[in-house]
C-alpha positions in Angstrom: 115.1 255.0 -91.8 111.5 256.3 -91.7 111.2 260.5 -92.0 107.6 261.3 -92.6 106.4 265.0 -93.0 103.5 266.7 -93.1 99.8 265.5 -90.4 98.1 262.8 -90.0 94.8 262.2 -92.0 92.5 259.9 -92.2 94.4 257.8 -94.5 96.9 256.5 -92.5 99.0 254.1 -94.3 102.5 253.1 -93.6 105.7 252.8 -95.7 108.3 250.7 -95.4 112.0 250.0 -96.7 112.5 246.4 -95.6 115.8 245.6 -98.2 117.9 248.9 -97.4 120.4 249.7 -99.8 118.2 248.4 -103.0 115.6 251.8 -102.5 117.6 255.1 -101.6 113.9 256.9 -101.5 110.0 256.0 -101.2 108.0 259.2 -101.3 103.8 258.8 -101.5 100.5 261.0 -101.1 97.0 259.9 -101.2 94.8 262.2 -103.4 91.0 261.8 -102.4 88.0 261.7 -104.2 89.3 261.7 -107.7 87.0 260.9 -110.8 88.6 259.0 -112.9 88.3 259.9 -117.0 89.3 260.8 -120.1 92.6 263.9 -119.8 91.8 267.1 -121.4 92.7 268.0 -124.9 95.9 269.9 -124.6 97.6 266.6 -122.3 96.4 264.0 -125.1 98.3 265.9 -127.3 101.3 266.8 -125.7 101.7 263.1 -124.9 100.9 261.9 -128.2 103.6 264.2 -129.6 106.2 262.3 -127.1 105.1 259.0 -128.2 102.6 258.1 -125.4 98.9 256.4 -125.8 96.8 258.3 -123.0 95.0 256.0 -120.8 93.0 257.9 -118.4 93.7 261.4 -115.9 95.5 260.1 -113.4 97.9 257.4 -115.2 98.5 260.1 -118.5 99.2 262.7 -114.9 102.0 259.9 -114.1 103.0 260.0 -117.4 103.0 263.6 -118.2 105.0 264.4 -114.9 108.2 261.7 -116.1 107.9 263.3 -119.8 108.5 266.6 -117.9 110.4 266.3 -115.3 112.3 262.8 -115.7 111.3 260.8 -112.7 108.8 257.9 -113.2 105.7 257.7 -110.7 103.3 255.0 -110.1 99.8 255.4 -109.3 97.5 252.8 -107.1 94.0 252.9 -106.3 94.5 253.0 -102.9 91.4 251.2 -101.5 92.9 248.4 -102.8 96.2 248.2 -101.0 95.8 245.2 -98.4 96.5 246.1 -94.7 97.0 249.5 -95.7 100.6 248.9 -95.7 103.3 249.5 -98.5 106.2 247.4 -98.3 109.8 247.5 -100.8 111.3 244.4 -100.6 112.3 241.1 -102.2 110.4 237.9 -102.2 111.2 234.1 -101.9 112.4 232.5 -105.1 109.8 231.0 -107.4 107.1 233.4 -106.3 104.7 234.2 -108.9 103.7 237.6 -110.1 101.3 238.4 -112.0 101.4 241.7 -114.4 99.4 244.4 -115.4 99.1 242.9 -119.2 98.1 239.5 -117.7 101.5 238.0 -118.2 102.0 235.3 -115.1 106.3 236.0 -114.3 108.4 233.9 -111.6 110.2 236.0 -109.5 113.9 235.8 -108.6 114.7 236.4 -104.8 116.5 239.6 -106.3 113.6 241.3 -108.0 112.8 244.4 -105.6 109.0 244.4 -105.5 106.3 247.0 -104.2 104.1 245.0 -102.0 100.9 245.4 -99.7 100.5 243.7 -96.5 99.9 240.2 -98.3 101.4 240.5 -101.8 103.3 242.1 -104.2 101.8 244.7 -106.0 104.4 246.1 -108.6 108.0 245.2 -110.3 109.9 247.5 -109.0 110.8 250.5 -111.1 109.7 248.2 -114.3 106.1 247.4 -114.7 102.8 247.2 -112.4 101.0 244.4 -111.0 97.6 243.3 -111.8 95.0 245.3 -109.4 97.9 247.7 -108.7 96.7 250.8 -111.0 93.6 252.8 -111.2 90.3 252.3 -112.6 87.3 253.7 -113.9 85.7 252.6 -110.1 88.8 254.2 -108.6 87.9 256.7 -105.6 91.6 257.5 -103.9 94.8 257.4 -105.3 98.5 257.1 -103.9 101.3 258.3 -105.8 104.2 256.7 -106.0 107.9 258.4 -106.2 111.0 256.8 -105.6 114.8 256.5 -106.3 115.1 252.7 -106.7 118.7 251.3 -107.4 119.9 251.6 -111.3 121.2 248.0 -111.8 118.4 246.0 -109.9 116.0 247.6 -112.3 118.0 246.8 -115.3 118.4 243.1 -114.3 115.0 242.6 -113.5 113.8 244.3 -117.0 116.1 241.9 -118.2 115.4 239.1 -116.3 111.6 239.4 -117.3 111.8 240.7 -121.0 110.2 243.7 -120.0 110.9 247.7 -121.3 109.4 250.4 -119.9 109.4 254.3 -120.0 110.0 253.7 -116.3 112.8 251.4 -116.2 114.4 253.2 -119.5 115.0 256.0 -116.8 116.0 253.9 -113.7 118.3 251.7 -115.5 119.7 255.1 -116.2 119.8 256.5 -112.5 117.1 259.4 -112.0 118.1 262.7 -109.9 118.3 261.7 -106.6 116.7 264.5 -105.4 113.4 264.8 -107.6 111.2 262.5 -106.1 109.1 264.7 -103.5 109.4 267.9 -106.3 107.4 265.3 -108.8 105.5 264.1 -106.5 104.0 267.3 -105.3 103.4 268.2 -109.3 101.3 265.4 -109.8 99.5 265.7 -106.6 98.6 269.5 -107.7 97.5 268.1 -111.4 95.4 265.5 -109.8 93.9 268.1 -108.1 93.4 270.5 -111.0 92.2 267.6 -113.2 90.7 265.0 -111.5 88.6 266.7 -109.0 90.9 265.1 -106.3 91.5 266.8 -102.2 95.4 266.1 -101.8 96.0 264.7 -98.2 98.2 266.6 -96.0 100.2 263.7 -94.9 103.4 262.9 -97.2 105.2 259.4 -96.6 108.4 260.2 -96.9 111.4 257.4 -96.6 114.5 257.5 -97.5 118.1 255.6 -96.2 119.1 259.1 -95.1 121.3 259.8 -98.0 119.6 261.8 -100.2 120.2 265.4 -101.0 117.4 267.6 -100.7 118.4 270.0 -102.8 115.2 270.7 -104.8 112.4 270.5 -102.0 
């Protein structure tokens, strides 16, 4: 199941698929050495046209890129990810997650979660975890792009009263074949607007079913 492109860096950090057939794609690149701040001018106000409240460079990036281009992306301060390890997979019944708005959810053994090496980290296609985003302290990034299965993210939304931009789109199925095409766009805005040094080193894992059309 693993296909991973691109050299080594520093950075190492592995990607897994550990429930197959729930995730069809998980793409991710660090971006080093990004500061972290307000977005220029001209992306505040494209996004407030669409409807979006701007939060900082990299998340209104994230956000800028889905607005565009249809696929959602999720961005984690990467010093932060526990055994450097990113793992999509379901949890034990009763296991309690805590959001990114504070709100403390119990999760159903068929909620697909992003997790580190100890915990989970996001709702899958729905909403982020508290500690998984970016912050003013933030140093490295990983982005986030990934085809996760339409009707898991739907039930979970449901499940936890929770609506996203995000899960809107996965409920909705996203192009199978955008993820690596988005998330080499926001890799190169990070870049150009966050000061960031994109790694060479793209995790790239799929269930070997996706078209590649667009790459």
């Amino acid at each position: 199941i693993k296909a991973e492109t691109g050299r080594a860096t520093d950075d190492e950090l592995s990607v897994e698929i550990a429930d197959e057939g729930l995730c069809d794609r998980y793409v991710a690149r660090i971006v080093r050495n990004v500061k972290v701040g307000p977005s220029p001018d001209w992306m505040v106000k494209r996004l407030n046209a669409l409807g979006v409240r701007p939060h900082n460079n990299i998340v209104d990036i994230t956000n800028y890129v889905m607005m565009a281009y249809g696929q959602p992306l999720h961005c984690f301060d990467a010093d932060m990810i526990d055994g450097r390890k990113v793992v999509v997979r379901t949890l034990p019944e009763g296991t309690k997650f805590q959001t990114l708005d504070g709100e403390e959810h119990t999760l159903s053994d068929r909620d697909l979660m992003i997790c580190n090496e100890n915990e989970p980290m996001c709702l899958a296609g729905v909403f982020g975890g508290k500690g998984s985003g970016t912050y003013d302290s933030t140093c490295h990034v990983l982005l986030e792009s990934a085809y996760f299965h339409p009707s898991w993210v739907r039930k979970s939304a449901r499940r936890h009263g929770i609506s996203t931009d995000a899960s809107f789109r996965f409920e909705r199925g996203v192009d199978p074949a955008g993820q690596l095409y988005a998330l080499k766009v926001a890799a190169k805005l990070v870049k150009e607007l966050a000061g960031g040094e994109i790694a060479m080193d793209i995790k790239d894992v799929d269930a070997g079913n996706t078209p590649r059309s667009f790459e």
